[in-house]
C-alpha positions as CSV (number, residue, x, y, z in Angstrom):
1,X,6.3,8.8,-14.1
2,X,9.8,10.2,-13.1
3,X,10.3,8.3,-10.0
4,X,8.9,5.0,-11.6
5,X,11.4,5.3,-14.6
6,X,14.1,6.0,-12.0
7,X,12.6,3.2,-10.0
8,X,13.5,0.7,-13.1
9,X,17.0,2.1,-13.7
10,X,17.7,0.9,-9.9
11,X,16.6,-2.4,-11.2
12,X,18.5,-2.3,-14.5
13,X,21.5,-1.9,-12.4
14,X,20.6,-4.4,-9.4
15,X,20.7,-7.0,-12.7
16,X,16.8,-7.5,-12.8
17,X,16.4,-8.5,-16.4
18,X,13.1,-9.5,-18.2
19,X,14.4,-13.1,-17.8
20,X,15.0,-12.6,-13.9
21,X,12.2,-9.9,-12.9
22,X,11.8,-8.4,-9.3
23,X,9.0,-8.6,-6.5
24,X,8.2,-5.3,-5.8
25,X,6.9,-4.2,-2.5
26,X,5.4,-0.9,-2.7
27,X,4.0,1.4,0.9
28,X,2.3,4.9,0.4
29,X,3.8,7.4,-1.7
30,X,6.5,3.8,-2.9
31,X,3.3,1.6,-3.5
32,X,1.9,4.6,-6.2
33,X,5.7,4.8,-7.7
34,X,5.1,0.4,-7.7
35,X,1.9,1.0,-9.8
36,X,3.2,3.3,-12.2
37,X,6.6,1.2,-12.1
38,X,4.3,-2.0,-13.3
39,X,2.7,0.1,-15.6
40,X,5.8,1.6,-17.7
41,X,8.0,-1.3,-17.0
42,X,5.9,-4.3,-16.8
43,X,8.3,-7.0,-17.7
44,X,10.7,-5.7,-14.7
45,X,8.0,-7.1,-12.1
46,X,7.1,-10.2,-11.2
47,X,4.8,-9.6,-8.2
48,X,3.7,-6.2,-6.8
49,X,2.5,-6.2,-2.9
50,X,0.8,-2.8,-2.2
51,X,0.7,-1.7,1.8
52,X,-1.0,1.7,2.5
53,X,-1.4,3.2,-0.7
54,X,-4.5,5.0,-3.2
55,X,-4.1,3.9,-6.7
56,X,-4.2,8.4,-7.5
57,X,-5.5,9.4,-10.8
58,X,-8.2,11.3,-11.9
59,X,-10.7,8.1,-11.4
60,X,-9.5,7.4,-7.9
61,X,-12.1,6.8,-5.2
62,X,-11.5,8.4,-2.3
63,X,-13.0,7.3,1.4
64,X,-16.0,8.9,2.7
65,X,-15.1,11.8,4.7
66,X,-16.4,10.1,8.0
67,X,-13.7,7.3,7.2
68,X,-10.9,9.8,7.0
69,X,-11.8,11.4,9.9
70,X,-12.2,8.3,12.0
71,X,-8.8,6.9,10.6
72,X,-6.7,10.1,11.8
73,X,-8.9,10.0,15.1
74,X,-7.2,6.3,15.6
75,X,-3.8,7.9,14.5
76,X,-3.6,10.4,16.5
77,X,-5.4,8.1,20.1
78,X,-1.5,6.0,18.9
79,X,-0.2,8.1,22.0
80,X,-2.3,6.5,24.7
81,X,-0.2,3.6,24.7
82,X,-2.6,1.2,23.7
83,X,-1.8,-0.7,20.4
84,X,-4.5,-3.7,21.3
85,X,-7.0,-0.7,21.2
86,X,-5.2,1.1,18.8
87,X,-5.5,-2.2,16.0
88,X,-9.1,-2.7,17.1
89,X,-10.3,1.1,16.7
90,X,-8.4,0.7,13.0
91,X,-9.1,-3.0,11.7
92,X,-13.0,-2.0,10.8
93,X,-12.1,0.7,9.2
94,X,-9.7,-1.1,6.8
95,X,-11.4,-4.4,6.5
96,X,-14.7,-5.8,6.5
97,X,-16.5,-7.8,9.2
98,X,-16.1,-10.9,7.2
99,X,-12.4,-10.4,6.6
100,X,-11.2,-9.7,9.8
101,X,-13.3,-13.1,11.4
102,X,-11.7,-15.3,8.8
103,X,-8.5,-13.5,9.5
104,X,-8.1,-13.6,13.0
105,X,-4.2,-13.8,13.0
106,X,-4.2,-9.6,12.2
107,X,-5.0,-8.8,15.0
């Protein structure tokens, strides 16, 4: 809860106001700060956007271990020099089927 109150004081003082609130953009460790941010200070946010993050907390669902393991396999192939293969090893893992055909612009 520390970093998210400290988050909204950086707020206060950029002039976000409950009449004026900000988007928030939050990415791993920032995007669990965002959450709790939302949470304690919900008038300060207008939109949150979450990129590579867990939600934390005692009734957090983690990814099967197989998952992890194939995610850090595609993190650490990054070195080959291939980010075509690099997105396709990692979009499946990520996404569903479904989501990635009617999303073909990830890629």
């Amino acid at each position: 809860p520390t970093f998210a109150d400290d988050a909204a004081a950086v707020l206060r003082a950029a002039g976000v106001t409950e009449e004026r609130p900000a988007f928030v953009f939050g990415i791993s460790l920032g995007g669990m700060i965002a959450q709790e941010l939302v949470l304690r200070h919900p008038a300060r946010v207008r939109s949150l956007v979450l990129g590579r993050t867990l939600c934390g907390g005692e009734h957090a669902t983690m990814p099967e271990p197989g998952i992890l393991e194939a995610l850090v396999d595609v993190v650490a192939s990054m070195s080959t020099g291939d980010p075509a293969g690099w997105v396709d090893r990692q979009l499946p893992l990520l996404f569903t089927p479904e989501w990635i055909a009617a999303n073909p612009a990830i890629r």
